[in-house]
C-alpha positions in Angstrom: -11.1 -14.2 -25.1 -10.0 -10.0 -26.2 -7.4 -9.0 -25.3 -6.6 -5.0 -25.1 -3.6 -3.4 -24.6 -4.7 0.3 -22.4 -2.2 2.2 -24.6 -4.9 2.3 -27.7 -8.3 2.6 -25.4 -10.5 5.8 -25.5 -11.3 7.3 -22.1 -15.0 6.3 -23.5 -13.6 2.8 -23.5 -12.2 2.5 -20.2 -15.7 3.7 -18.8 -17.0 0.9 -20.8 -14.5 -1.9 -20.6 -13.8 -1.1 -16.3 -17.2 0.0 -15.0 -15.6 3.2 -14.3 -18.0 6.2 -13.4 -16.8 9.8 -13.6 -17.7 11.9 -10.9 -17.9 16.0 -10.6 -14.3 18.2 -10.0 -12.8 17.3 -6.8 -11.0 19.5 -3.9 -7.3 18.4 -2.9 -8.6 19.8 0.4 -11.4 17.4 1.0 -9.0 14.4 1.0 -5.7 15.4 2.0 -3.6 17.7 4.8 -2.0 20.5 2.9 1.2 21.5 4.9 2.8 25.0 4.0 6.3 24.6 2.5 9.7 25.6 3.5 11.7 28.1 2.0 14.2 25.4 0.9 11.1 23.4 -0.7 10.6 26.6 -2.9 13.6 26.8 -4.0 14.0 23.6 -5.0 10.6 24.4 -6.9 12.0 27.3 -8.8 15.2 25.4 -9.4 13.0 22.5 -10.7 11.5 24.4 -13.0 14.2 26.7 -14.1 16.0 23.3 -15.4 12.8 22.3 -17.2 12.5 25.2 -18.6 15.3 25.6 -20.1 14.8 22.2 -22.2 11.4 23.7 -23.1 13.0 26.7 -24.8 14.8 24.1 -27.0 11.6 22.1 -28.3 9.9 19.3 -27.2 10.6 17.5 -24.6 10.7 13.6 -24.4 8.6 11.8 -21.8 12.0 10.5 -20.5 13.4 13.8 -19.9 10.0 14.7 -18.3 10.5 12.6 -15.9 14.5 13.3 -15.3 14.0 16.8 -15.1 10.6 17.4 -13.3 8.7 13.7 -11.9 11.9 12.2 -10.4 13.0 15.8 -8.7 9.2 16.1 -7.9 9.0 12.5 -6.2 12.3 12.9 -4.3 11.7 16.7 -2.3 8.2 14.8 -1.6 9.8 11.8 -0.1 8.0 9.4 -2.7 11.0 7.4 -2.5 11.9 7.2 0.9 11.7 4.6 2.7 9.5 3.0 4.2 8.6 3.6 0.5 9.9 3.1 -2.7 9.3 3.4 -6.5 8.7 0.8 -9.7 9.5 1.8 -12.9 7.1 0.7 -16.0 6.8 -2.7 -14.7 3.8 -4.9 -16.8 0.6 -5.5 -15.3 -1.4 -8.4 -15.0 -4.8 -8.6 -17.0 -7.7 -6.8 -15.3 -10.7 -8.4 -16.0 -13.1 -6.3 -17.6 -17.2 -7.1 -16.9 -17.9 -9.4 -19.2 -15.2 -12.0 -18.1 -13.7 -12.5 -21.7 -12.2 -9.2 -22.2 -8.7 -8.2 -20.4 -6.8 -5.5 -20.7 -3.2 -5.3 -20.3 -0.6 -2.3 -20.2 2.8 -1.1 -18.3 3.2 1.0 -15.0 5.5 4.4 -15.8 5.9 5.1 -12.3 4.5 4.0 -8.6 5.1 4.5 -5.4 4.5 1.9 -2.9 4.4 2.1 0.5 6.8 -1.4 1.5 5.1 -1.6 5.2 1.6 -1.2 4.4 0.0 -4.2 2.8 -3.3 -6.1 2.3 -1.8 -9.8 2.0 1.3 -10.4 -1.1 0.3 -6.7 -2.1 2.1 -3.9 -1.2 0.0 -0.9 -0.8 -0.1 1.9 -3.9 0.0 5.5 -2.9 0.7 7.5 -6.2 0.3 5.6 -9.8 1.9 8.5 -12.0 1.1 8.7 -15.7 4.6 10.7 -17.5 4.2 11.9 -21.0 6.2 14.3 -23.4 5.7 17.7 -22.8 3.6 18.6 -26.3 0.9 16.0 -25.2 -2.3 17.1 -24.0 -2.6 15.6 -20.4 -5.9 14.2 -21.6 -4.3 11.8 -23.9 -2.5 9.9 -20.9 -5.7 9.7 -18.3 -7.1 6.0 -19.9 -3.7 4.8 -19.5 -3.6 5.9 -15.8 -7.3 4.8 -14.9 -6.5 1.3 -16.0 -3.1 1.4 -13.9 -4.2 2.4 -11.0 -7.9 0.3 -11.4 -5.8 -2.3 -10.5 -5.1 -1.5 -7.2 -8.3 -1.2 -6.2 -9.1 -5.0 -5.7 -6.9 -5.0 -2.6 -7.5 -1.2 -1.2 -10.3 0.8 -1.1 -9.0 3.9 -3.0 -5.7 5.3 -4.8 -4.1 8.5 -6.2 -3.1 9.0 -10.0 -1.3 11.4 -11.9 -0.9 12.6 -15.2 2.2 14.9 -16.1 4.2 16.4 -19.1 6.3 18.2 -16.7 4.4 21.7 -17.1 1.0 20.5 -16.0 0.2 18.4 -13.3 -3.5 16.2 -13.3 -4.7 14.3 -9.8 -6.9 11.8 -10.0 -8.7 9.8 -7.0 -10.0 6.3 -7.8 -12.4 4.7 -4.9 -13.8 1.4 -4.8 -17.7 1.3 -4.7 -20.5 0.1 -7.3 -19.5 1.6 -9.4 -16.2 2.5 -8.9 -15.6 6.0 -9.5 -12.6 9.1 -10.3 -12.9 12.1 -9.8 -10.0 14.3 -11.1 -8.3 17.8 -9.1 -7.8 20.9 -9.9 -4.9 21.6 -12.8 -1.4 22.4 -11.4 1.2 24.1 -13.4 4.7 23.8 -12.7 5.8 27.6 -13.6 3.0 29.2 -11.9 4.5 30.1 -8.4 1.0 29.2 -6.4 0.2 26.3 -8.6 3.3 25.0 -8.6 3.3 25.2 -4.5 0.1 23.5 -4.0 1.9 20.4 -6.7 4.3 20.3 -3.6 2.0 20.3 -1.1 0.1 17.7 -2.3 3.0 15.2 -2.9 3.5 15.8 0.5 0.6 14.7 1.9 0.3 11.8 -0.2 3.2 10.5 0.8 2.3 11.0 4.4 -1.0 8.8 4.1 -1.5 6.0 6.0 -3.9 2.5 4.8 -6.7 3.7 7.7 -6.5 7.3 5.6 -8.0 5.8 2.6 
């Protein structure tokens, strides 16, 4: 019996290894309400990115800063956290069983957001699986990792919502069961781009606001 640990597979690999199929660019639209923001939610936006900025200036920033100064601000104005919901922080997963039966791969959550009422027997029901990484990392680097997090979930719901960050730039992704399963991954958002930055928001938002019948 392998073994893997996610942290060292190839986004080649995780094709491989989970079945995983890749399909074309998706629209936020397609899947989700978009509600326009208030004027305090922009402000907060601007204030959120001010602060982050201002650790850019100085250099890199660490993936834990990342998600002090831009994920956990992020989760909070979108009510990621609120209850009925609530977050886990880099908790270990159990072994997904990869195709072949003799090959597992293990890893850690970063961060997800649960929803505590909504459940499919013992398991709670994902609504975000987010991805954080330090800010001079390409966002590609931290999609395998994701994928195999959020795979997980779907052996108890039929779809989920991932996201990659290093608190400039923002990646969805939206897993669905099927055979194969697939992802397909969302437009790019950027944190200090005023419309981009907006539509992050709005998106949050309406993920939060998802119900078990929605996916």
């Amino acid at each position: 019996m392998t073994t893997l640990n996610t942290e060292n597979l190839t986004l080649r690999e995780v094709h491989l290894l989970l079945g995983l199929q890749k399909r074309p660019m998706g629209s936020f639209r397609l899947f989700l309400s978009l509600e326009p923001l208030t004027e305090f939610e922009q402000q907060e936006l601007i204030q959120i990115a001010d602060d982050f900025d201002n650790y850019l200036i100085a250099g890199k920033v660490s993936e834990g800063l990342v998600k002090a100064l831009t994920t956990f601000p992020l989760m909070r104005l979108a009510g990621l956290y609120r209850l009925p919901l609530a977050m886990n922080l880099e908790e270990g997963i159990e072994r997904v069983n990869i195709e072949d039966e003799e090959t597992f791969a293990t890893g850690r959550f970063d961060i997800l957001s649960i929803n505590q009422t909504a459940s499919n027997g013992s398991n709670p029901f994902w609504l975000l699986v987010i991805e954080s990484i330090n800010s001079s990392v390409d966002l590609s680097a931290g999609l395998p990792h994701l994928l195999n997090y959020a795979f997980k979930s779907l052996a108890y719901q039929e779809s989920v919502w991932g996201l990659v960050t290093n608190g400039l730039r923002y990646q969805f992704v939206y897993l669905r069961q099927g055979i194969p399963p697939t992802y397909q991954i969302m437009p790019d958002l950027n944190l200090f781009e005023p419309e981009r930055a907006r539509v992050l928001l709005q998106v949050m938002k309406a993920i939060c606001k998802l119900q078990v019948s929605d996916f």
